[in-house]
C-alpha positions in Angstrom: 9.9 -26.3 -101.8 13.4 -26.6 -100.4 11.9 -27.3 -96.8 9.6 -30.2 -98.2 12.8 -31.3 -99.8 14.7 -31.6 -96.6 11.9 -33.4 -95.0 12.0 -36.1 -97.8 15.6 -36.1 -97.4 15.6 -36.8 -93.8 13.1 -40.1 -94.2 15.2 -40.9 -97.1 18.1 -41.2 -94.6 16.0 -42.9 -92.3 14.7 -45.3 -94.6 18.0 -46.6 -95.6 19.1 -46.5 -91.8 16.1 -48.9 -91.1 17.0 -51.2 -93.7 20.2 -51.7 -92.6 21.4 -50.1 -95.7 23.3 -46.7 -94.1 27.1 -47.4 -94.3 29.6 -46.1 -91.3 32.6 -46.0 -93.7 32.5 -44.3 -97.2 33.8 -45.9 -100.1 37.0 -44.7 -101.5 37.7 -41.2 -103.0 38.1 -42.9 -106.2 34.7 -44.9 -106.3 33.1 -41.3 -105.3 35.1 -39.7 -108.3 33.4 -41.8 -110.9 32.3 -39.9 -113.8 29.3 -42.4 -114.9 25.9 -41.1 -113.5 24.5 -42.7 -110.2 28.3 -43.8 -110.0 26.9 -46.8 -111.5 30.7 -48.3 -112.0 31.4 -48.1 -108.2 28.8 -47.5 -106.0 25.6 -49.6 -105.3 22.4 -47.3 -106.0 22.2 -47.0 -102.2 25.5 -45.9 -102.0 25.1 -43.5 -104.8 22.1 -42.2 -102.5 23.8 -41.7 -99.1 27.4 -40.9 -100.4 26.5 -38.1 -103.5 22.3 -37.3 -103.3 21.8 -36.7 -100.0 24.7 -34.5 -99.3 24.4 -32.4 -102.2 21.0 -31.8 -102.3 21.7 -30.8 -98.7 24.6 -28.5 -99.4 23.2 -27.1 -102.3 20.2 -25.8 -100.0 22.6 -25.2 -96.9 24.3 -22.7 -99.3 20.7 -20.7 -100.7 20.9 -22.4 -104.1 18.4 -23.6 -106.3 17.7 -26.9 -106.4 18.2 -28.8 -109.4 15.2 -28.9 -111.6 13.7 -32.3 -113.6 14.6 -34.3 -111.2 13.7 -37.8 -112.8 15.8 -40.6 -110.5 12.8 -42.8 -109.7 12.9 -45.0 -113.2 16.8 -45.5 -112.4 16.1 -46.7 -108.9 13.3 -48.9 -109.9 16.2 -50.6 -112.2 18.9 -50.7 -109.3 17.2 -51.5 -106.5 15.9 -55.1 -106.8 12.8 -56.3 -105.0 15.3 -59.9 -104.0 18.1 -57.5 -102.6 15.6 -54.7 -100.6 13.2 -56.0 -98.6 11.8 -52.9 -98.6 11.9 -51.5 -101.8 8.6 -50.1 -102.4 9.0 -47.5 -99.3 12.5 -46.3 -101.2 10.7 -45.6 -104.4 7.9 -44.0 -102.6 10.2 -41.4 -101.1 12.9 -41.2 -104.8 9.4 -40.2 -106.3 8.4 -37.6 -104.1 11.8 -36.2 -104.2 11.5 -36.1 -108.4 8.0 -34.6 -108.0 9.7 -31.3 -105.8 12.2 -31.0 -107.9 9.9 -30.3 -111.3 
């Protein structure tokens, strides 16, 4: 499971790097500190993905943990990501689902 995961990770990445949507600089300590889920205070969805999913998902495997089970993200990002601000949008979700479905 936790390799599949790191695949879908790694087009995840790549998806938002295609799109333009990858930032160079993070946002502030303080925006990452938010205690709302998805960050949804500070941090656009896409943010949210690159800044706090990715990585921890990533460290939890990098450190022999189990992944976080129920996984359910996909409803939220259909709600965050707007199909007037991603071109793209359906390729996102594609992925955000497959990620929910290995982590059941």
């Amino acid at each position: 499971m936790s390799e599949a995961v790191r695949i879908l990770l790694a087009e995840l990445e790549a998806e938002l790097k295609g799109q333009a949507l990858w930032e160079a600089m993070p946002p502030s300590p303080e925006a990452l500190a938010s205690t709302n889920p998805f960050c949804v205070d500070t941090l656009a969805f896409t943010q949210w993905l690159q800044w706090i999913y990715i990585p921890r998902l990533r460290a939890i495997m990098d450190h022999g943990a189990a992944l976080p089970t129920g996984s359910d993200i996909k409803p939220y990002a259909e709600e965050a990501i707007k199909p007037q601000q991603i071109e793209h949008r359906q390729s996102l979700l594609e992925l955000i689902g497959q990620l929910d479905w290995q982590m059941r």
